[in-house]
N, C-alpha and C positions, 0 to 999 in steps of 0.2 A: 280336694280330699283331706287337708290338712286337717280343716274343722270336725272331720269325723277320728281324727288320730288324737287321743290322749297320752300327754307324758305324764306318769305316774313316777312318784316317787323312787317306785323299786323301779321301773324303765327306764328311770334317769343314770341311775347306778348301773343297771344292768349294760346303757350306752356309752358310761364312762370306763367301763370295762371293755367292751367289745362292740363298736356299732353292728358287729355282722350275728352278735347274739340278740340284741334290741331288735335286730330285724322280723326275726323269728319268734321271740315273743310276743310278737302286734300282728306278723302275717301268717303264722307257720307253728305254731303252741304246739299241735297235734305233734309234731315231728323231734318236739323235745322230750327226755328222757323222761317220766315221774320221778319225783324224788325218793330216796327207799327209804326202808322201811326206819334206818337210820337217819336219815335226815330229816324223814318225817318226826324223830323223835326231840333231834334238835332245835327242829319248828317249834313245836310245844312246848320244849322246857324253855324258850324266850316268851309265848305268850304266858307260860306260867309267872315268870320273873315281872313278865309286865303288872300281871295281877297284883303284887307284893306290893309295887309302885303305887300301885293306883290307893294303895291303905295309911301312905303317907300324908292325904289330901281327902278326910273322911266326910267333909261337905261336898267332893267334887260329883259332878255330873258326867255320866258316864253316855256319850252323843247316841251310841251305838241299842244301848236299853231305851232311850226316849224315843229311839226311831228317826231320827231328823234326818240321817244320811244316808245315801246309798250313791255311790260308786258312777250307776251310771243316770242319775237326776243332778240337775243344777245344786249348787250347796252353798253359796253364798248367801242365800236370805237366809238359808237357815242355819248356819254359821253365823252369821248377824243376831239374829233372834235368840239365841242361846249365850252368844256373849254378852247380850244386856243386862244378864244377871250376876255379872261379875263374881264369879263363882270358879274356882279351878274344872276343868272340862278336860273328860278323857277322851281319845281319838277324833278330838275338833275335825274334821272334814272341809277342803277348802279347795274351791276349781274359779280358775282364775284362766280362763280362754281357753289354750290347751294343755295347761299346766293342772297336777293334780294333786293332792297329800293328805293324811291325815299326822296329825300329829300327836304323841304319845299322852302328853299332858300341857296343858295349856294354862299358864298360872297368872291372873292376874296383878299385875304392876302399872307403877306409877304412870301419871298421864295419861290416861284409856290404855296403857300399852297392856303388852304379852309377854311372859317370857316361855320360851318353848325350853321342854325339858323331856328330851331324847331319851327313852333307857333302853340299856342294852344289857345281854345277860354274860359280857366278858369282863374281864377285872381291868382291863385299862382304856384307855382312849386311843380308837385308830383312824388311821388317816382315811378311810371309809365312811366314820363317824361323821367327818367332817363335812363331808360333802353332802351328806344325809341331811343333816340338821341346817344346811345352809340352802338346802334346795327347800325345804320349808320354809324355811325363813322369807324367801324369794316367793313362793306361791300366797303366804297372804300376804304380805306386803304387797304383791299386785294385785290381792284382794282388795283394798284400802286397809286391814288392818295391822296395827303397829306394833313392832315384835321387838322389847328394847334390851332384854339379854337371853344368850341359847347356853343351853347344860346339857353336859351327858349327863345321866346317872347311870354309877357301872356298879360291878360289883365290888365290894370293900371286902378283899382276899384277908385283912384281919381279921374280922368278923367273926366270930366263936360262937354255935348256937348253945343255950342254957335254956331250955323248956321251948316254950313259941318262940316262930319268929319273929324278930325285932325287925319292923321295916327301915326305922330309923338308923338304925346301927350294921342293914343289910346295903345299904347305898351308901354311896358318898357322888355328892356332883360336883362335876368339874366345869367350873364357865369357860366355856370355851366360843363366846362372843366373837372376838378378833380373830380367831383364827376360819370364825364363820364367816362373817364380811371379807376375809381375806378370798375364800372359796367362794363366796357368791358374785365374784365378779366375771364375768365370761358367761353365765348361764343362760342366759337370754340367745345368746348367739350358739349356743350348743346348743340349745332346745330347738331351735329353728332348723340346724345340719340334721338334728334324731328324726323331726319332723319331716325333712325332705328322704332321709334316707326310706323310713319306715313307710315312706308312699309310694317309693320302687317297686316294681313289679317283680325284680329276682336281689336276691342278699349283696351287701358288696362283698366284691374279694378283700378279704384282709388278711395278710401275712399272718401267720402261726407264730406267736411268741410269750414272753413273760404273762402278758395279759388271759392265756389263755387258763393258766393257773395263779395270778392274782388280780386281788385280795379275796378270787375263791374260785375254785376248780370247778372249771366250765364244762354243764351237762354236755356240749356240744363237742368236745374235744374227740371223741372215736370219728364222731363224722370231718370231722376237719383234718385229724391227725390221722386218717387215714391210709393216705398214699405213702407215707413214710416209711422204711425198709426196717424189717424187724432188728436190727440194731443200727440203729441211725445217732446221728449227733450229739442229739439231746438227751442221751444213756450217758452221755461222758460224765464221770464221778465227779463232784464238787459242783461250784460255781456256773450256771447257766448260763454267763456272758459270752463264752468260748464258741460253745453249740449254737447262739443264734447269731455270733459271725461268722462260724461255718455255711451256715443254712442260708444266708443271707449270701455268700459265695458262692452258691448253688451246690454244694457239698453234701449232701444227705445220710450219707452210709458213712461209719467208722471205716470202714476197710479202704473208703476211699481220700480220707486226708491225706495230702502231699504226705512223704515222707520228711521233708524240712520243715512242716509245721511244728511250730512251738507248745509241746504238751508237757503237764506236769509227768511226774515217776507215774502216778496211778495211771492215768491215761494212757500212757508209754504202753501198761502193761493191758489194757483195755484194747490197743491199736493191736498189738502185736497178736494178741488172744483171738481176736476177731480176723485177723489173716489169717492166721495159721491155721485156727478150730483146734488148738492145742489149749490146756491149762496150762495157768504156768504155775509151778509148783516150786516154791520154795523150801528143800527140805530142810535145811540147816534149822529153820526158825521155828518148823512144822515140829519138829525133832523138841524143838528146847521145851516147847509149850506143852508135849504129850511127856516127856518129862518130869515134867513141875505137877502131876498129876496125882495125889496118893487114894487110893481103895481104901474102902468102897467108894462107889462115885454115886454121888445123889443126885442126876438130870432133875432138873426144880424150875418151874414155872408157876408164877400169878397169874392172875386173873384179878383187873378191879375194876371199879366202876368211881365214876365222880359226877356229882352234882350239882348245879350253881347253887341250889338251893339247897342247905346239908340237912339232911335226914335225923341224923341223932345229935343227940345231945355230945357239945364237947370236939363239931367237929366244923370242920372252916368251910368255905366256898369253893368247891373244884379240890377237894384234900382227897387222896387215894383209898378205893375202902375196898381191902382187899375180900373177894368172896369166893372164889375158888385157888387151889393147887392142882398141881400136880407133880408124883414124883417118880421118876424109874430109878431102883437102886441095882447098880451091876456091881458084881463083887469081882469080878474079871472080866477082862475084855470081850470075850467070847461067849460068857456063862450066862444065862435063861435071864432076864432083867424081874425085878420084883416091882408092882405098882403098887402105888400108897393114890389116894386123891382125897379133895375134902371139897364141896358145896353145898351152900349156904341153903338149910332148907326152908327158910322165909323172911319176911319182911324185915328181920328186927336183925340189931347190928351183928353180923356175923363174926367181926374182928376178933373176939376173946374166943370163940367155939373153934375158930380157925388155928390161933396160938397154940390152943390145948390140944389140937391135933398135931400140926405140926412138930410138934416138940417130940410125940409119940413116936415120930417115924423118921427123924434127922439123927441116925446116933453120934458119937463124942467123939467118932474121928472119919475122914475121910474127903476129898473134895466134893464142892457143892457145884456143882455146871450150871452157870447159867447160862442166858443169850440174851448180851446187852445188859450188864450188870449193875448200871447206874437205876436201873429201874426195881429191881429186883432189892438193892443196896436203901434206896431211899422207902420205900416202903418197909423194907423191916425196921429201918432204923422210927418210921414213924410208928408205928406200933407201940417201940419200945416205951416213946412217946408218952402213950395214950394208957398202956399197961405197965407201969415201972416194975411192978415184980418180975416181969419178964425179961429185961433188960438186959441183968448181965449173961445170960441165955442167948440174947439178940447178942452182944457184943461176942459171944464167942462163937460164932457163926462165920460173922460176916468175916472175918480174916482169911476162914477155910473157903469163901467164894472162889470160883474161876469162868472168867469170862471166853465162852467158846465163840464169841461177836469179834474179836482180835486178832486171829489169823486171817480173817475176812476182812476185814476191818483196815488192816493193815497190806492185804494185799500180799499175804506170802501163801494165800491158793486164790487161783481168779479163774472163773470160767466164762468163756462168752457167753451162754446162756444164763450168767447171772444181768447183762444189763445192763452193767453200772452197781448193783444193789447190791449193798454185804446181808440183809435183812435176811432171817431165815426163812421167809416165804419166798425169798430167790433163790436161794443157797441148796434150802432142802433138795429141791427137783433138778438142779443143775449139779450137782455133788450126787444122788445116791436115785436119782430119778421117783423121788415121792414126791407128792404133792398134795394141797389143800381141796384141788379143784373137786367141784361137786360133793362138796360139805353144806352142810345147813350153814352151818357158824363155820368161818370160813378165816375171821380177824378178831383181834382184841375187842376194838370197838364194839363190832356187831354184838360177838358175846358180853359185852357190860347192859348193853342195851335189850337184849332178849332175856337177860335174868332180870333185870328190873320189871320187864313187861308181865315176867310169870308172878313177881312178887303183885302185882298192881301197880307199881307206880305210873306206868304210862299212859293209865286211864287217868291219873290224876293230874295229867298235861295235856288233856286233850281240852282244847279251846269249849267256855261255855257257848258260844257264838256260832249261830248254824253256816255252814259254807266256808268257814274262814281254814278247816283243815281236816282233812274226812279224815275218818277212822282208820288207822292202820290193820292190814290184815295177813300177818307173817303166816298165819293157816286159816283155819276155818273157826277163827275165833266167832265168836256171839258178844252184843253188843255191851254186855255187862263184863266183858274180859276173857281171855282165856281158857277151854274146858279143861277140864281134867286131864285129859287125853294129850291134848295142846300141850298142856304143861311138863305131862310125864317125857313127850316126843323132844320139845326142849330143851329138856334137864340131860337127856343122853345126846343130845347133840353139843352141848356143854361139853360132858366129859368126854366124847370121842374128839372135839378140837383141844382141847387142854391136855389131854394125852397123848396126841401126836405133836403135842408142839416141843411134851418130853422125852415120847419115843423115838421122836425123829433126830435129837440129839446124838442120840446116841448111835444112830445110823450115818448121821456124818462124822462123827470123832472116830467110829469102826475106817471109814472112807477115807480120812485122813492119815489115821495110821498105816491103812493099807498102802498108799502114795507115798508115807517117809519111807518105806522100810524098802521100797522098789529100789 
């Protein structure tokens, strides 16, 4: 059975992550998740970043337009045949028994050799990378051909676009040779255990651990993390190591750790929340923070999006571009909230339309709320950045910030039905019983991701390549993007999540209050 089992690149990763995920991508596909409609987006904005690379090497030969490859034909002669023209080659194609890969770019060097030149659409080098670029390195080399240095190219986070992009000045490569050879040693004898495993008739068991959320959050995790009690070990705030020598102890439920196990404060109050089914409420601190409070109160949320690849002029690689707000202004605790919002109505940079609204509806005194401040803090201060007349505007702002992420944060209100999570997608529904569930737009992400889609951009990351990554389809879009309709439906699913994410503020700071004053 071996000879009919292919270890593929991504198999290889997929095995070094999880044999019992590798299992299932060669026996059991159907039974994996699809990737949504975010990830799908993800996908493409790496094959777009490939694209850029490939305009660094404007001779190269692109394997996949000649036709010479396909996945499941022999590829060595024709991998042969195309490197006789010693010419840089995009996604070279190479099977070497049961080993499989293509590689991103293929650059001719010294001595017949090759140097493989990985790109990837993150700004640094990870230890992922490494094993990537060395399991290539490994499949032609047991090709017979000679690979004599390996490069990431990532993205250069200095990078400033001014008109087109600059491909040259969009990468930087890192030789990262030695620490390939370092990685390709043991491969051969992995590929052989991936190969016996994937010819089993049922999955191995494998322990539930770190692996199942690194170096990426396994589709497979609701089926595996199944049987686990809804607040189980692995909810313990901070540091994962604790939770999987609990688990590892046979300990699965918080309620059940000895009472003489060694837990941090947080935890302490996690243990204690989860026996009781009590909050634990610290007023003293609840007290100081509602205090520090001045009226009118402006509940204030972002909304951004970032790009590997920057959009406008003037802006970096993954730089924040904020495109909606939202504001609830309460002039008393009790008294009708006022909404302000702003989204971005197309393609072009929203940042300055955004300012100019904002400023309309933040008056000259009062606290600003946010949730998780450093987010909220950094984006204004880039703005300021980007628009200096607005600056000292920006600067008088951010002083009247107040982060409502700090009482949570800190653990002076905890609920068991938060989890472990201070985030306000826990908080909300365990504090004041609201929640996100059955929203279109549900997370930040998603909403950066379905505004881009309305603008177009994600037609413009959908692979030239038939098969390599279908169409996403968030409704009943048509194949050219988007209807009208789609977009309008969109746009209000925007503002109904950006809006609860500042009405609902203000529904737990009411809940808070109500808790000191008991």
């Amino acid at each position: 059975m071996d000879n009919e089992i292919i270890i593929s690149k991504s198999k290889y990763l997929y095995g070094l992550q999880c044999l019992r995920y590798l299992w299932y991508q060669i026996n059991a596909k159907e039974e994996i998740p699809q990737p949504s409609f975010v990830g799908r987006f993800i996908f493409n904005q790496g094959i777009q970043v490939g694209e850029y690379a490939k305009k660094l090497y404007p001779e190269g030969i692109d394997a996949r337009i000649v036709g010479k490859f396909n996945e499941h034909t022999e590829q060595l002669e024709s991998t042969l045949e195309i490197l006789k023209e010693r010419k840089p080659v995009f996604e070279a194609g190479c099977r070497s028994g049961n080993v499989y890969c293509r590689a991103d770019i293929l650059v001719p060097a010294e001595e017949a050799s090759w140097d493989i030149i990985e790109v990837k659409s993150s700004t640094r080098v990870k230890e992922e990378n490494i094993h990537d670029i060395a399991f290539q390195k490994f499949c032609f080399e047991s090709a017979g051909i000679k690979i004599k240095r390996c490069y990431i190219a990532c993205i250069d986070s200095n990078y400033t676009r001014k008109g087109s992009i600059e491909p040259e000045k969009l990468f930087r490569r890192v030789d990262v040779t030695a620490e390939a050879e370092e990685a390709q040693v043991g491969i051969e004898e992995r590929v052989r255990e991936m190969l016996d495993i994937a010819g089993k008739e049922s999955p191995p068991e494998i322990s539930i651990g770190r692996q199942c959320s690194e170096p990426y959050e396994c589709p497979l995790k609701d089926k595996c993390w199944g049987f686990l009690p809804e607040n189980n070990v692995f909810n313990l705030y901070g540091n994962k190591d604790r939770a999987i020598e609990l688990y590892r102890e046979g300990i699965l439920s918080i309620e059940d750790i000895p009472d003489q196990y060694d837990l941090n404060y947080k935890q302490q109050i996690q243990y204690r929340c989860v026996k009781t089914k009590e909050p634990m409420i610290n007023k003293k601190e609840i007290s100081k923070f509602i205090e520090n409070l001045k009226y009118p109160l402006y509940f204030f949320d972002f909304e951004t999006f970032s790009t590997a690849i920057p959009l406008y002029d003037g802006v970096k690689p993954y730089q924040r571009i904020p495109f909606q707000y939202s504001i609830h202004l309460l002039r008393s605790i009790d008294g009708q909230p006022e909404h302000y919002d702003f989204l971005a109505a197309d393609s072009g940079d929203p940042r300055k339309k955004l300012l100019e609204s904002l400023r309309k509806h933040i008056g000259d005194a009062g606290s600003i709320i946010v949730y998780y401040e450093q987010f909220e803090k950094g984006v204004l201060r880039e703005l300021a950045e980007a628009f200096p007349e607005y600056k000292s505007w920006v600067d008088s702002i951010i002083p009247r910030i107040v982060d409502l992420y700090k009482p949570f944060g800190n653990f002076y209100y905890y609920h068991h039905l938060q989890k472990g999570s201070a985030s306000v997608k826990s908080v909300l529904p365990a504090v004041t019983g609201l929640s996100y569930n059955g929203m279109e737009i549900a997370d930040g992400m998603a909403a950066s991701v379905y505004f881009l889609y309305t603008c177009g951009y994600y037609n413009d990351l959908i692979s030239p390549y038939p098969g390599s990554c279908s169409k996403p389809d968030p409704g009943n879009s048509s194949e050219s993007g988007p209807s009208e309709e789609e977009i309008e439906r969109i746009r209000n699913s925007l503002i109904k999540y950006c809006r609860l994410d500042t009405g609902g503020m203000i529904h737990i700071l009411r809940a808070l209050i109500k808790e000191a004053s008991r």
